[in-house]
C-alpha positions as CSV (number, residue, x, y, z in Angstrom):
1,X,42.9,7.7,-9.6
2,X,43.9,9.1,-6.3
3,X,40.2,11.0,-5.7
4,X,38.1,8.4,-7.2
5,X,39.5,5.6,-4.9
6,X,38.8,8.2,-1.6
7,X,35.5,9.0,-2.6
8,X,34.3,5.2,-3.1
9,X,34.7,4.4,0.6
10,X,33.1,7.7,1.7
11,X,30.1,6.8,-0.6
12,X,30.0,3.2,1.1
13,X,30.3,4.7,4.3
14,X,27.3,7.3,4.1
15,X,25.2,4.3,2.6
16,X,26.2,2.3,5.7
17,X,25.5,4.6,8.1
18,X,22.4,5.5,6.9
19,X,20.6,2.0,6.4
20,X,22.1,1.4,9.6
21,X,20.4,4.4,11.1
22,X,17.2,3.7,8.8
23,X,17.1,0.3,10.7
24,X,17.6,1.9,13.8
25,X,14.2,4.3,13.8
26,X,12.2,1.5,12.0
27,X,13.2,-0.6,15.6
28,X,11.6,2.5,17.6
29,X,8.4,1.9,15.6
30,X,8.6,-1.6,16.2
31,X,8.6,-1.1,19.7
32,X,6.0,1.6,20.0
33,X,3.7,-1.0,18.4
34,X,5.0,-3.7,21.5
35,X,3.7,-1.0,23.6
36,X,0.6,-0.2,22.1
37,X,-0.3,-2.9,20.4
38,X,-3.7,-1.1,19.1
39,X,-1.7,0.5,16.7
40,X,-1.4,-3.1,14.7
41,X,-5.1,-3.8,14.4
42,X,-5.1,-2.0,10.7
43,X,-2.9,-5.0,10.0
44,X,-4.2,-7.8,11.7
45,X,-8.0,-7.4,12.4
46,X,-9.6,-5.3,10.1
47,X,-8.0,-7.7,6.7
48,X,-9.7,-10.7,8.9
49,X,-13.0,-8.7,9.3
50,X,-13.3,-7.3,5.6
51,X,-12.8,-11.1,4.3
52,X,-15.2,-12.8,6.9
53,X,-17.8,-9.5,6.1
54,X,-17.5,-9.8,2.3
55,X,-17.4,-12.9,2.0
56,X,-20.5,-14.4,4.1
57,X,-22.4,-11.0,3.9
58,X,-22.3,-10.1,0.5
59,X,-21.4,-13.3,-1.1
60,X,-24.5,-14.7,-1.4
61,X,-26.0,-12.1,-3.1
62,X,-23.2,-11.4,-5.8
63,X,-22.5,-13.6,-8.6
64,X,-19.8,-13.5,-10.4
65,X,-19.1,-15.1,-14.1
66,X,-16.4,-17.8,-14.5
67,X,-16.0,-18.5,-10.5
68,X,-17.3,-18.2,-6.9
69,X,-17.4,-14.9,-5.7
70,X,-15.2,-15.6,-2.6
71,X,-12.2,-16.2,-5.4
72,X,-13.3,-13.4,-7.2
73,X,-13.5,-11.4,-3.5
74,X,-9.7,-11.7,-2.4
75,X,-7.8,-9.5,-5.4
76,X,-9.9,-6.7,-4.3
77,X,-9.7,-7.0,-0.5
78,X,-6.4,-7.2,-0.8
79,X,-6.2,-3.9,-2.9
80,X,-8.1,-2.2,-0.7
81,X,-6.0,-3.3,2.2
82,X,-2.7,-1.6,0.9
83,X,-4.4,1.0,-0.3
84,X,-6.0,1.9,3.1
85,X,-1.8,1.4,4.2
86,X,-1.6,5.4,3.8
87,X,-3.2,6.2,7.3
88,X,-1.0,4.5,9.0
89,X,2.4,6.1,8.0
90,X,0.6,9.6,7.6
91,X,-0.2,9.7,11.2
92,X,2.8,8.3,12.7
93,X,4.5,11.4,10.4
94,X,2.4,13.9,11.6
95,X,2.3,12.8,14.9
96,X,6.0,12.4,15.0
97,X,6.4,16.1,13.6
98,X,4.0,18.2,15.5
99,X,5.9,16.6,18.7
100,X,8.7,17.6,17.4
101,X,10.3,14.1,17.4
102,X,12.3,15.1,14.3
103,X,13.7,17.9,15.7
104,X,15.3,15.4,18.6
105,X,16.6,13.7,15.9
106,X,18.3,16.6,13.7
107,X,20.7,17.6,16.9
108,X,21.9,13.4,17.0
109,X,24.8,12.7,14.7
110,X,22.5,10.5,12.2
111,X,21.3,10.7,8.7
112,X,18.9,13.4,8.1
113,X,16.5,10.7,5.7
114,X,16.7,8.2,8.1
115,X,13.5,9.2,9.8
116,X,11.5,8.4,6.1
117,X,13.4,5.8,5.5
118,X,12.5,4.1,9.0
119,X,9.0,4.4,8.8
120,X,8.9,3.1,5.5
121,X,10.9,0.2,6.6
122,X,8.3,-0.2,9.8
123,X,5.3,0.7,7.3
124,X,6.1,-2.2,4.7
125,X,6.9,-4.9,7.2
126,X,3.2,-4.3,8.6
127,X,1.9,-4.3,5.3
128,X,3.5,-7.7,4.8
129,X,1.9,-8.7,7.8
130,X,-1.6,-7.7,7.1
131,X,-0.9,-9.4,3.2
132,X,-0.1,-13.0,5.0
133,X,-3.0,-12.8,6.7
134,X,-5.0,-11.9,4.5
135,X,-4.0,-14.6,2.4
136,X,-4.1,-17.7,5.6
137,X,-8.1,-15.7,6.0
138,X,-9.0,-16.2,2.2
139,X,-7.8,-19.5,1.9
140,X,-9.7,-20.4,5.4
141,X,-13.1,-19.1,3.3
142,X,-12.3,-20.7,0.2
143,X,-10.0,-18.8,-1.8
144,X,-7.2,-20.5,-3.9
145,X,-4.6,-19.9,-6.3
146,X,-5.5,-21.7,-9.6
147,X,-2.3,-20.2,-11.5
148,X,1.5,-21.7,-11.4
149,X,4.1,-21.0,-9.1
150,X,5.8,-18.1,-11.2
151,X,2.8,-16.2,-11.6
152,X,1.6,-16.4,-8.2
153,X,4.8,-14.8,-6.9
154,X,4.3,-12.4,-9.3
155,X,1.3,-11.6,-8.0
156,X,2.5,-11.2,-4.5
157,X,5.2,-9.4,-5.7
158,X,2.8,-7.1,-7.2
159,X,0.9,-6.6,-4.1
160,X,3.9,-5.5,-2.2
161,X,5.3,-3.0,-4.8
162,X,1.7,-1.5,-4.8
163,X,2.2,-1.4,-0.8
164,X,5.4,0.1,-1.4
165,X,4.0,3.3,-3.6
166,X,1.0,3.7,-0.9
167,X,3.3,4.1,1.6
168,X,4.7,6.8,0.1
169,X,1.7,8.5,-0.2
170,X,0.8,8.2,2.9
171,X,4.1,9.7,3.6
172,X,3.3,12.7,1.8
173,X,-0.2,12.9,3.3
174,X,2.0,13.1,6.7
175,X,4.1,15.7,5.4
176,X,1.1,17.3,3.9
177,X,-0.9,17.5,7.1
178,X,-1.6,19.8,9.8
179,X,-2.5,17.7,12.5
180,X,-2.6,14.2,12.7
181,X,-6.8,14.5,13.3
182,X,-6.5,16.1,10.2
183,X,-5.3,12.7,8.6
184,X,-8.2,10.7,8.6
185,X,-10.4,13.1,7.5
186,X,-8.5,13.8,4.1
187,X,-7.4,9.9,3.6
188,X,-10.9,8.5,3.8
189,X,-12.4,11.2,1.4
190,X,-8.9,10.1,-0.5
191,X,-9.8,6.1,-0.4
192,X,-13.4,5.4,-0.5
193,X,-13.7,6.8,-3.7
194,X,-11.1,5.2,-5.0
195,X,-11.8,1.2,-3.5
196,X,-15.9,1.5,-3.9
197,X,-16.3,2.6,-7.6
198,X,-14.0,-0.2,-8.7
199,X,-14.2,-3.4,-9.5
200,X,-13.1,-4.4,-5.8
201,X,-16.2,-5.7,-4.5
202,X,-18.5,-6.0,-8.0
203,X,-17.4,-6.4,-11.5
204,X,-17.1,-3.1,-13.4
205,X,-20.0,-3.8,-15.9
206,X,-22.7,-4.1,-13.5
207,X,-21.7,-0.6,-12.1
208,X,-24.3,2.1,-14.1
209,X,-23.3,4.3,-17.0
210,X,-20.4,6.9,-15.9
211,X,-19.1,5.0,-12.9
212,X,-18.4,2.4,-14.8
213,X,-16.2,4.5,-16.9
214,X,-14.4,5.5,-13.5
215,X,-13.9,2.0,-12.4
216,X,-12.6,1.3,-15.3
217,X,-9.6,3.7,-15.2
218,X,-9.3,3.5,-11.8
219,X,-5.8,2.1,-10.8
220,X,-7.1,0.1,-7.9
221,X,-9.4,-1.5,-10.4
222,X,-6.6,-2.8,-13.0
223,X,-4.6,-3.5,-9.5
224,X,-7.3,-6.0,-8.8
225,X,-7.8,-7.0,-12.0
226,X,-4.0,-7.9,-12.3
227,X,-3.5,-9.5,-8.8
228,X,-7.2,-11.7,-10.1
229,X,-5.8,-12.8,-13.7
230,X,-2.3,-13.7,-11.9
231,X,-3.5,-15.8,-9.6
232,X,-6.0,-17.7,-11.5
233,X,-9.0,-16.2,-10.2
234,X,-12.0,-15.2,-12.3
235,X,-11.6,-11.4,-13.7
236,X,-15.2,-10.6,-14.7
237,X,-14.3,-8.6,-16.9
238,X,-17.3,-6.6,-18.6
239,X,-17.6,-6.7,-22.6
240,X,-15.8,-4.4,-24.5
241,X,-13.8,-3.5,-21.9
242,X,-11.4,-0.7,-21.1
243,X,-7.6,-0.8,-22.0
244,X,-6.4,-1.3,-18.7
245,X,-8.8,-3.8,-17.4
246,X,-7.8,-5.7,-20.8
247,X,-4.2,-5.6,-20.0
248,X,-4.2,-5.0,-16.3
249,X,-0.9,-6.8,-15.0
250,X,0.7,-4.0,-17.8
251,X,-1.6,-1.4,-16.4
252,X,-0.9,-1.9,-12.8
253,X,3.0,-1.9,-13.1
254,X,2.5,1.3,-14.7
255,X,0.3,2.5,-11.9
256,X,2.7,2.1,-9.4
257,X,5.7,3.1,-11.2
258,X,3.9,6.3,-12.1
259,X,2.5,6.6,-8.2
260,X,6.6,6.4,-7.5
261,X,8.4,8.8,-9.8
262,X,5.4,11.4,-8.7
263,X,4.9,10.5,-5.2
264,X,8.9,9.9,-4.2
265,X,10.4,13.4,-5.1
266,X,7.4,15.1,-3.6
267,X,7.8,13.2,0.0
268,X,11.7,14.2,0.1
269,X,11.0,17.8,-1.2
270,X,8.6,18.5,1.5
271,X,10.2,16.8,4.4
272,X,13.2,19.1,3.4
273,X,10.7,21.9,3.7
274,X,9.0,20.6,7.0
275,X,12.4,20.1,9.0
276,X,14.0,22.5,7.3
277,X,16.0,25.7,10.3
């Protein structure tokens, strides 16, 4: 009775100290984005450009069944947004441990997973950001949200979990890297694959034979597909479809989820590995 009651506190009182510590690194990113604010362009400019690109570029030349291209656009710039959210934490990591910020940080009295934890908290805040912009620059062009309120919170809600697991892979990626050059290089080779053959841009069945079969199964597509078919949007689906562009609010939870329990124990492991002496 005795022991359980003691260890309670402590347990309450490590938790404590490390969100508070957590919140405390996440400020320093914060404020090395005050001081170069270049570093938020990813988050504020590009989403603007890709929507204003896309959808006046492109859009006159790509029709889509069951809707305007510009509602059919916004489900997959958005994807591709958040999925292009790995460079940024990646080269804040790498950065951080090749200047051996984190070795600063070890000799302070603070939690040793506070430095992941802060970025992640810096990370998804700036991914929100770049997600309500997005939104304000698709409904500027156009877009709107045809579903009720329920499932259009759903489909935000999606979009943020899916920001949640990138940012843990870019986390790795970080951990992963040499350099921080080194980065960029392996992330694009990482995310052009996987946002151009999917349904991001174009629907999925007027991709040719065997890249259609990849856009299919790609998780960015039944992301997409999901964030489309929640908010009302028109899917163009093609006929006969895959599985998980015929269930693809099913098929994207389990994309993330999956992207977590792989993605989450690998990030800790190696930062234990990286920082480890």
């Amino acid at each position: 009775m005795s022991e359980s009651s003691t260890a309670a506190p402590g347990l309450a009182t490590r938790l404590r100290w490390e969100l508070s510590d957590s919140l405390m690194l996440a400020r320093r990113n914060v404020a090395h984005v005050r001081q170069v604010p270049e570093r938020l362009l990813d988050a504020t400019v590009q989403p603007i450009m890709f929507v204003l690109l896309f959808a006046y570029v492109f859009g006159g030349a790509i029709h889509v069944g069951g809707g305007g291209y510009r509602e059919y656009l916004l489900g997959g710039i958005l994807v591709q947004t958040l999925t292009f959210g790995i460079i940024g934490p990646a080269i804040s990591i790498a950065t951080d441990l090749t200047e051996g910020i984190v070795d600063r940080f070890r000799s302070l009295p603070m939690s040793r997973s506070a430095f992941l934890y802060g970025h992640l908290i810096s990370d998804l805040a700036s991914a929100t950001l770049a997600l309500v912009i997005m939104t304000a620059s698709g409904l500027i062009v156009g877009w709107r949200i045809h579903s009720d309120l329920p499932h259009a919170l759903a489909g935000f809600a999606l979009l943020v979990l899916f920001a949640f697991a990138m940012l843990w892979v870019g986390m790795l990626l970080g951990l992963l890297a040499r350099t921080p050059d080194a980065v960029n290089g392996v992330a694009f080779i990482l995310i052009f694959p996987l946002t151009f053959i999917a349904n991001t841009f174009v629907p999925a069945g007027s991709l040719p034979e065997g890249l259609r079969q990849v856009a299919e199964y790609n998780p960015v597509s039944a992301l997409a597909a999901a964030v489309r078919a929640l908010f009302g949007n028109p899917t163009a689906l093609p006929s006969a479809a895959a599985w998980p562009l015929q269930h693809p609010v099913l098929s994207a939870l389990g994309w993330c989820l999956l992207i977590l329990v792989l993605v989450v124990p690998l990030t800790i492991r190696r930062y234990r590995v990286r920082t480890a002496g």
